[in-house]
mmCIF entry with sequence, helices, sheets and N, C-alpha, C, O atoms, coordinates in Angstrom:
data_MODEL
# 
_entry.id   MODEL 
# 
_entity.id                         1 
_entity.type                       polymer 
_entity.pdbx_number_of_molecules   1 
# 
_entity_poly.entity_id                      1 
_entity_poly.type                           'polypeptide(L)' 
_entity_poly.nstd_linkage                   no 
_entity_poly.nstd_monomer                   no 
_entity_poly.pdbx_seq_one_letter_code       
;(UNK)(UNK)(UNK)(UNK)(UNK)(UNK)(UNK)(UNK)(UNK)(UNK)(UNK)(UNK)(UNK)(UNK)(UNK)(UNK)
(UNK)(UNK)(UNK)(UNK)(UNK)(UNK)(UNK)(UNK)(UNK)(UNK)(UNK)(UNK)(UNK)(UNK)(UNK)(UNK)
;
_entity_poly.pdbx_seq_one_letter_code_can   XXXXXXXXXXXXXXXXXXXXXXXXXXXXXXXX 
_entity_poly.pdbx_strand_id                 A 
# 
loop_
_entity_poly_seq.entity_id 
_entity_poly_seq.num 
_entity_poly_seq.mon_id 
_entity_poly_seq.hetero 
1 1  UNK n 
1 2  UNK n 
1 3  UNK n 
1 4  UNK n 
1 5  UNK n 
1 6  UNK n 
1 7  UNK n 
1 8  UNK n 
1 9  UNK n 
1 10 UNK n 
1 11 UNK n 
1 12 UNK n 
1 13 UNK n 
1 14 UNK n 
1 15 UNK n 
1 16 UNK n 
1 17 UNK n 
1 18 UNK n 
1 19 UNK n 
1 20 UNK n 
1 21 UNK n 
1 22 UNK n 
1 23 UNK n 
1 24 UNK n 
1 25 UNK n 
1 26 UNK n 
1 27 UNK n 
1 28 UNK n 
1 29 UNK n 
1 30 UNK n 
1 31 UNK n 
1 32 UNK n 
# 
_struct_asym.id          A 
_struct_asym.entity_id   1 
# 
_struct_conf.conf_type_id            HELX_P 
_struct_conf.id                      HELX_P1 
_struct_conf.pdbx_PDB_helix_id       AA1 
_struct_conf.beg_label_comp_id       UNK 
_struct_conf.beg_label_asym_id       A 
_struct_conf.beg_label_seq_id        2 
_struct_conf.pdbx_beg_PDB_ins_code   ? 
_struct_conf.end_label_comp_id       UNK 
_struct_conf.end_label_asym_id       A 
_struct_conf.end_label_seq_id        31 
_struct_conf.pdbx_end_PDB_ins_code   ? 
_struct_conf.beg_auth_comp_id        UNK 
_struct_conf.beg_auth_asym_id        A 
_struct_conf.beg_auth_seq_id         2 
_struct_conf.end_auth_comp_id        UNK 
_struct_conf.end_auth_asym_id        A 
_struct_conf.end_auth_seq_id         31 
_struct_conf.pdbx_PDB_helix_class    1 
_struct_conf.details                 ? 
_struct_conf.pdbx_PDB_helix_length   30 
# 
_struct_conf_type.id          HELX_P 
_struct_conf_type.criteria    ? 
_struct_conf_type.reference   ? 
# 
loop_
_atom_site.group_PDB 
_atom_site.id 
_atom_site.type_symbol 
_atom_site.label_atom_id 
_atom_site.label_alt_id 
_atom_site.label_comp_id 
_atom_site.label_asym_id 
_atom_site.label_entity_id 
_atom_site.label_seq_id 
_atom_site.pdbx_PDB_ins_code 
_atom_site.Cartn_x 
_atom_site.Cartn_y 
_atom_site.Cartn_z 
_atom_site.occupancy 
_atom_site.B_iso_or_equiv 
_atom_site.pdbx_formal_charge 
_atom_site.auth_seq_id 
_atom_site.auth_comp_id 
_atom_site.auth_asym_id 
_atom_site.auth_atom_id 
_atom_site.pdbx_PDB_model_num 
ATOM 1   N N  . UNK A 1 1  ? 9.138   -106.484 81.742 1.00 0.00 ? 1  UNK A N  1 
ATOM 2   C CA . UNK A 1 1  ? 8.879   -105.843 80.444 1.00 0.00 ? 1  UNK A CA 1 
ATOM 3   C C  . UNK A 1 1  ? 9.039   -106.858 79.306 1.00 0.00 ? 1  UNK A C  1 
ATOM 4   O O  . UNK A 1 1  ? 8.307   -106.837 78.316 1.00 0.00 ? 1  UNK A O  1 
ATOM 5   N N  . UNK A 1 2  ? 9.979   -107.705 79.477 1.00 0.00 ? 2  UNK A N  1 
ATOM 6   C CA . UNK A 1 2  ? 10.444  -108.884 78.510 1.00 0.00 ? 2  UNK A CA 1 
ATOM 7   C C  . UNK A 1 2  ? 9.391   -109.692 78.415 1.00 0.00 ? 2  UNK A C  1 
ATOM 8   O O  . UNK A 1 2  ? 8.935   -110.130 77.359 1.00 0.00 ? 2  UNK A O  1 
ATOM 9   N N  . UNK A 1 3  ? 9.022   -109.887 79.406 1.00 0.00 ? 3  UNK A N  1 
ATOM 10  C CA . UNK A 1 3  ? 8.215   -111.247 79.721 1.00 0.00 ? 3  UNK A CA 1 
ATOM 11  C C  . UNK A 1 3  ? 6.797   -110.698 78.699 1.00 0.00 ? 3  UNK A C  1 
ATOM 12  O O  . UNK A 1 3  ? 6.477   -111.235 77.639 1.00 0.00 ? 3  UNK A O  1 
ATOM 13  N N  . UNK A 1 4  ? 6.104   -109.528 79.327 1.00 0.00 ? 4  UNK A N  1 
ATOM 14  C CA . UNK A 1 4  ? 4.929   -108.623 78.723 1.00 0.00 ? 4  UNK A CA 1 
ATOM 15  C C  . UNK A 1 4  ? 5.054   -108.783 77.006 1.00 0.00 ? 4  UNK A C  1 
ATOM 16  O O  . UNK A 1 4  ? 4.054   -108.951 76.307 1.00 0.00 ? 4  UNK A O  1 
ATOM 17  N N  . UNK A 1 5  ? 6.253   -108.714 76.528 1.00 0.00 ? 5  UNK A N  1 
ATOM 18  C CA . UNK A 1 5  ? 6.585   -108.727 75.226 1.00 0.00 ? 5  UNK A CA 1 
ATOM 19  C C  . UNK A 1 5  ? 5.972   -110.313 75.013 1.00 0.00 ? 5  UNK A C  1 
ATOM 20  O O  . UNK A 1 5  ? 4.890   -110.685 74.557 1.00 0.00 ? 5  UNK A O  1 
ATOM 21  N N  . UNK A 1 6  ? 6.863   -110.899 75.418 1.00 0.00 ? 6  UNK A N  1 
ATOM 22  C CA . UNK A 1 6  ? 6.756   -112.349 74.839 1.00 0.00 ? 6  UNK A CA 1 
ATOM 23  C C  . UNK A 1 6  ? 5.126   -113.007 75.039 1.00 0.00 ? 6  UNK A C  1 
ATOM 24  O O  . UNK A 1 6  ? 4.440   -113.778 74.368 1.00 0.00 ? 6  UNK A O  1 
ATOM 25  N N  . UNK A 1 7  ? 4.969   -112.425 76.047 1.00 0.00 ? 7  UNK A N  1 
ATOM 26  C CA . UNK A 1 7  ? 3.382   -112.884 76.015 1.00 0.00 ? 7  UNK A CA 1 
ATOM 27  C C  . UNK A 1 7  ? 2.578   -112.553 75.051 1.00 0.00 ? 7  UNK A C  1 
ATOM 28  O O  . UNK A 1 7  ? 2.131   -113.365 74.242 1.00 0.00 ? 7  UNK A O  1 
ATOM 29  N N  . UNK A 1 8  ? 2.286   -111.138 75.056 1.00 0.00 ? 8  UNK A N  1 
ATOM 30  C CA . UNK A 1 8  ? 1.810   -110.322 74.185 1.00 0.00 ? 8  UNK A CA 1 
ATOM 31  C C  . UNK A 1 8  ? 2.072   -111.385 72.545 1.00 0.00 ? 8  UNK A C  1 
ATOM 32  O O  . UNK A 1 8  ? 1.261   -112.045 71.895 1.00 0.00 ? 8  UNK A O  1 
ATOM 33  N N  . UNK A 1 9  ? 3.294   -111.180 72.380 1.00 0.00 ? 9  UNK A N  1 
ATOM 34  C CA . UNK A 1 9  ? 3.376   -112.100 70.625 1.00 0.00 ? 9  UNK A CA 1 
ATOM 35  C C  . UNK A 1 9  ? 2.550   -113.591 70.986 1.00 0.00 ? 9  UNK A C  1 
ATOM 36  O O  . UNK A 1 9  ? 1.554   -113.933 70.348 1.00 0.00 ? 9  UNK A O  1 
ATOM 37  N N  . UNK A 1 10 ? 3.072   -114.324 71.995 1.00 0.00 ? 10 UNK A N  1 
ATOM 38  C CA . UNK A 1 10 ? 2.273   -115.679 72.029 1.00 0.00 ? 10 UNK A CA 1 
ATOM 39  C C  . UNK A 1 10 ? 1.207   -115.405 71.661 1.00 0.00 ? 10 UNK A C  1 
ATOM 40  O O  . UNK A 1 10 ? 0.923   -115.778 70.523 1.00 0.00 ? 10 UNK A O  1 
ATOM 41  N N  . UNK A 1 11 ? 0.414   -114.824 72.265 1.00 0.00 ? 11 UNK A N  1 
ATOM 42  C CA . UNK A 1 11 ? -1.469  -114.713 72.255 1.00 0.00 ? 11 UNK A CA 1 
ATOM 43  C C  . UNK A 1 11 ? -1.272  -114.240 70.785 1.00 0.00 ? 11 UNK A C  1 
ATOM 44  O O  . UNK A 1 11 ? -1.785  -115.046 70.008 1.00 0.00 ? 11 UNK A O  1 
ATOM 45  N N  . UNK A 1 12 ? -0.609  -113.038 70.082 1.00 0.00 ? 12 UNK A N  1 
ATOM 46  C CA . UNK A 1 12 ? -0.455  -112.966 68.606 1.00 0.00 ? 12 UNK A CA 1 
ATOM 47  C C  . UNK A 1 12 ? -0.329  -114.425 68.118 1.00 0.00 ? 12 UNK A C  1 
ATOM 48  O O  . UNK A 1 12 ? -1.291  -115.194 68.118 1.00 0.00 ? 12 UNK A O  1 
ATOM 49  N N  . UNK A 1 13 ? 0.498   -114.652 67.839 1.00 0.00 ? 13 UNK A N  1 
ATOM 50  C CA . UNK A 1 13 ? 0.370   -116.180 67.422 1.00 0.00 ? 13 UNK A CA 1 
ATOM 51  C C  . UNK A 1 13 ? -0.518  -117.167 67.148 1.00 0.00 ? 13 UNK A C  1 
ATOM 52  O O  . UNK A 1 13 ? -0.851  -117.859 66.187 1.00 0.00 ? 13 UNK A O  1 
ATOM 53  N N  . UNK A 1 14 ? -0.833  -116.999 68.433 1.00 0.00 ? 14 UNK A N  1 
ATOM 54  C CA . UNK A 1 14 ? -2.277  -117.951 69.067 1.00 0.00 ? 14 UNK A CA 1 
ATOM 55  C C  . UNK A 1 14 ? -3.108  -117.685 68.232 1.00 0.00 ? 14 UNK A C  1 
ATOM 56  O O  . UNK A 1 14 ? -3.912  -118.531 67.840 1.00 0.00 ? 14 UNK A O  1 
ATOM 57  N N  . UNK A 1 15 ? -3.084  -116.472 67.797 1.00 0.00 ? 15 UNK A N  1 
ATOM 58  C CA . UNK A 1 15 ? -4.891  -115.996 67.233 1.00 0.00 ? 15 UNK A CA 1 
ATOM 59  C C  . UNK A 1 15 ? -4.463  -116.326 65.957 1.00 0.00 ? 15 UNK A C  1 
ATOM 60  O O  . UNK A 1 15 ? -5.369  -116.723 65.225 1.00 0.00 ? 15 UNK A O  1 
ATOM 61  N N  . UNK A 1 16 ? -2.895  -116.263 65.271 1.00 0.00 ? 16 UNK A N  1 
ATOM 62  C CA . UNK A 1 16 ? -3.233  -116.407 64.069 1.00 0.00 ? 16 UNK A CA 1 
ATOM 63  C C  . UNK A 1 16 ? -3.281  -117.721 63.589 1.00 0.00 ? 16 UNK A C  1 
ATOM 64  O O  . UNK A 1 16 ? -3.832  -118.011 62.528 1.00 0.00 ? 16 UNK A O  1 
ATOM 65  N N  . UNK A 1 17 ? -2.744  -118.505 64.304 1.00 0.00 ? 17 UNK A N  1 
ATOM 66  C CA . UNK A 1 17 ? -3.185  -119.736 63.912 1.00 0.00 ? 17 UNK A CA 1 
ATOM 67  C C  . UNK A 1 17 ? -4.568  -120.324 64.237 1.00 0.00 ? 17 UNK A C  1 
ATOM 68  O O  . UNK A 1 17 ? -4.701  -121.320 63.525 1.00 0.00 ? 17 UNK A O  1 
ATOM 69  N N  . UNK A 1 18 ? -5.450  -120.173 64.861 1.00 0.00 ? 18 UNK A N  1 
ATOM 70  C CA . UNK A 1 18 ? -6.656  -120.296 65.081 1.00 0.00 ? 18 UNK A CA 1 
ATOM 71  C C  . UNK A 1 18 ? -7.298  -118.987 63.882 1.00 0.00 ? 18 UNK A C  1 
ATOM 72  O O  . UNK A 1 18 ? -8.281  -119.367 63.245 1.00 0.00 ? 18 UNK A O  1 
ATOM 73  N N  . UNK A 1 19 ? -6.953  -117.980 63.666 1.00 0.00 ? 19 UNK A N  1 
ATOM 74  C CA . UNK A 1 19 ? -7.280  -117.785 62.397 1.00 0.00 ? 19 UNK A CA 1 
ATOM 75  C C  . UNK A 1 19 ? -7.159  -118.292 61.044 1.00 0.00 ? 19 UNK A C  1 
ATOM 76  O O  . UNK A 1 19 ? -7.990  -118.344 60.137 1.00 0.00 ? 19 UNK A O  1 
ATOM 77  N N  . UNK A 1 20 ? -5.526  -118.781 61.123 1.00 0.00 ? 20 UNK A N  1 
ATOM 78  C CA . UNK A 1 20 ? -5.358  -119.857 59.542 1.00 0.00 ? 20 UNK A CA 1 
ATOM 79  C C  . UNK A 1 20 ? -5.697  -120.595 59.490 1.00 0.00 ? 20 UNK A C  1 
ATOM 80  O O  . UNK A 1 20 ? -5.617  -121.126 58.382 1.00 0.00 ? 20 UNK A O  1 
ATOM 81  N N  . UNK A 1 21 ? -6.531  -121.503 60.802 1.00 0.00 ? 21 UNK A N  1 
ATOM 82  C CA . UNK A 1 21 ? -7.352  -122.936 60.770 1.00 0.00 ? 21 UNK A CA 1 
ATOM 83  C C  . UNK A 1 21 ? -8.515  -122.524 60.336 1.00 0.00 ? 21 UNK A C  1 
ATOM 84  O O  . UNK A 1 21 ? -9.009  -123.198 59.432 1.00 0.00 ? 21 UNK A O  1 
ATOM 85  N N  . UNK A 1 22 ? -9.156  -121.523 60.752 1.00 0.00 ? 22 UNK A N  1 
ATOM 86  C CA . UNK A 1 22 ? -10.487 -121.262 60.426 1.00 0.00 ? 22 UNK A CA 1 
ATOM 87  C C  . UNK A 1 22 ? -10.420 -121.044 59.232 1.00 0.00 ? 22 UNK A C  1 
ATOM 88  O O  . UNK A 1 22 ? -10.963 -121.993 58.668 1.00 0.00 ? 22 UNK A O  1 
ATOM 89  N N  . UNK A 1 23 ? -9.812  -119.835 58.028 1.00 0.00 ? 23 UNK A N  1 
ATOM 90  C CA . UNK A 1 23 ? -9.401  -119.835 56.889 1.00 0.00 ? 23 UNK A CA 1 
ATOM 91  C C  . UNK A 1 23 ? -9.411  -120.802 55.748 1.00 0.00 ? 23 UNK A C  1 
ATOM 92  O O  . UNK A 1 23 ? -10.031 -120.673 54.692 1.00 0.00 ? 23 UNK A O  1 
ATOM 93  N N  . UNK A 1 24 ? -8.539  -121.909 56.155 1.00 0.00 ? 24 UNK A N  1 
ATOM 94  C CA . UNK A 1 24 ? -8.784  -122.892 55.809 1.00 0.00 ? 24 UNK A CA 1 
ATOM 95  C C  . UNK A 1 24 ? -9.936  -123.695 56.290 1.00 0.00 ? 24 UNK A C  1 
ATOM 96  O O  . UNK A 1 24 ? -9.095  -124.535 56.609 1.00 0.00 ? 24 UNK A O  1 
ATOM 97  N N  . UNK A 1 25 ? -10.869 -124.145 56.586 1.00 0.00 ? 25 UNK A N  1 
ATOM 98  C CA . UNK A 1 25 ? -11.988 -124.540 57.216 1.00 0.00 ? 25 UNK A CA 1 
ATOM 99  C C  . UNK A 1 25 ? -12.890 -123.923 55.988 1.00 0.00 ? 25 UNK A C  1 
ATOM 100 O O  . UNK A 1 25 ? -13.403 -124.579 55.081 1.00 0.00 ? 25 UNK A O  1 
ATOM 101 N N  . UNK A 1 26 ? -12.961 -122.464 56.185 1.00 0.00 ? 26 UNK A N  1 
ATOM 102 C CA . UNK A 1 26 ? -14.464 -121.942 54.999 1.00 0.00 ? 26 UNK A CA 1 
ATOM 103 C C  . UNK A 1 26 ? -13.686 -122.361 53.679 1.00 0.00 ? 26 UNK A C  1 
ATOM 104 O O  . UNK A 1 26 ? -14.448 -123.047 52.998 1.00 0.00 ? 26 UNK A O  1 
ATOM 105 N N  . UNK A 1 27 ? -12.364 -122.191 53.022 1.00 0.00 ? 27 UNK A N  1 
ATOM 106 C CA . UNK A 1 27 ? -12.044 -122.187 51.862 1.00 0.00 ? 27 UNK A CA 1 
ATOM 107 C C  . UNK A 1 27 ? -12.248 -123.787 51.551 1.00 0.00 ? 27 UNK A C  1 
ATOM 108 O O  . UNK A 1 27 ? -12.620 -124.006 50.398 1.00 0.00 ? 27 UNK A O  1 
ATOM 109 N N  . UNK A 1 28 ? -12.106 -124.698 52.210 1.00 0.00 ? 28 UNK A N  1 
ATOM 110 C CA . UNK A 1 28 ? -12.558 -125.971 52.274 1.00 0.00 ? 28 UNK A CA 1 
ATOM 111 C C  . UNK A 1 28 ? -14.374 -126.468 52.151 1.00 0.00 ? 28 UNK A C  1 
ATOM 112 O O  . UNK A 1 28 ? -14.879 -127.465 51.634 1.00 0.00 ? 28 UNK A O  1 
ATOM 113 N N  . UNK A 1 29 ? -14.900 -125.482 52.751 1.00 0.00 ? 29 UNK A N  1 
ATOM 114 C CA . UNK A 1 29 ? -16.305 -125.785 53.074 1.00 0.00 ? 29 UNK A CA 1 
ATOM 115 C C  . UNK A 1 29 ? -16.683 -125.348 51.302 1.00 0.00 ? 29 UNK A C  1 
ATOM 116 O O  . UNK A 1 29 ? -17.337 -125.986 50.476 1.00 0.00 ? 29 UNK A O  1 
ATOM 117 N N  . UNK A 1 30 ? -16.012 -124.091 51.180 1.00 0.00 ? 30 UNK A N  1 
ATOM 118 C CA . UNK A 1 30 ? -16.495 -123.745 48.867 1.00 0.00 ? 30 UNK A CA 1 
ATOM 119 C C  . UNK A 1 30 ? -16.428 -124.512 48.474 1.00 0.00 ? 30 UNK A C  1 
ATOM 120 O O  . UNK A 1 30 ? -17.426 -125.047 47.992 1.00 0.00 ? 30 UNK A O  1 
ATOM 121 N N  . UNK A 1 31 ? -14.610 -125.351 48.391 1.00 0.00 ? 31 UNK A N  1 
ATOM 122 C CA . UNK A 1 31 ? -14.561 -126.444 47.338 1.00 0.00 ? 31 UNK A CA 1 
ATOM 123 C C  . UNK A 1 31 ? -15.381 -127.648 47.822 1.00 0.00 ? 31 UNK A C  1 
ATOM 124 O O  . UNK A 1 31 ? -15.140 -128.485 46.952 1.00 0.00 ? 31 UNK A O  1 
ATOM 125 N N  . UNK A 1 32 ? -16.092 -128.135 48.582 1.00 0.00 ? 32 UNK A N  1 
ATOM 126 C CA . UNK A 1 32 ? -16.683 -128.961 48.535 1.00 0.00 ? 32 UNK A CA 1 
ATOM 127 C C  . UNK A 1 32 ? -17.964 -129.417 48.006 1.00 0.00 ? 32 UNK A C  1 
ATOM 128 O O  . UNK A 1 32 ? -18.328 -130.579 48.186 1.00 0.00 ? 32 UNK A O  1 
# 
């Protein structure tokens, strides 16, 4: 059950940083 938890947040994680890269990526692509 522990383990299910902790996974579960990793892959959360995962996505949000591959979301805040992308984020940053288009807000970069305006100011340019």
């Amino acid at each position: 059950m522990f383990l299910d938890i902790k996974c579960y947040f990793l892959k959360l994680f995962r996505n949000l940083i591959e979301l805040n890269n992308f984020m940053e990526k288009e807000v970069k692509g305006q100011r340019d």
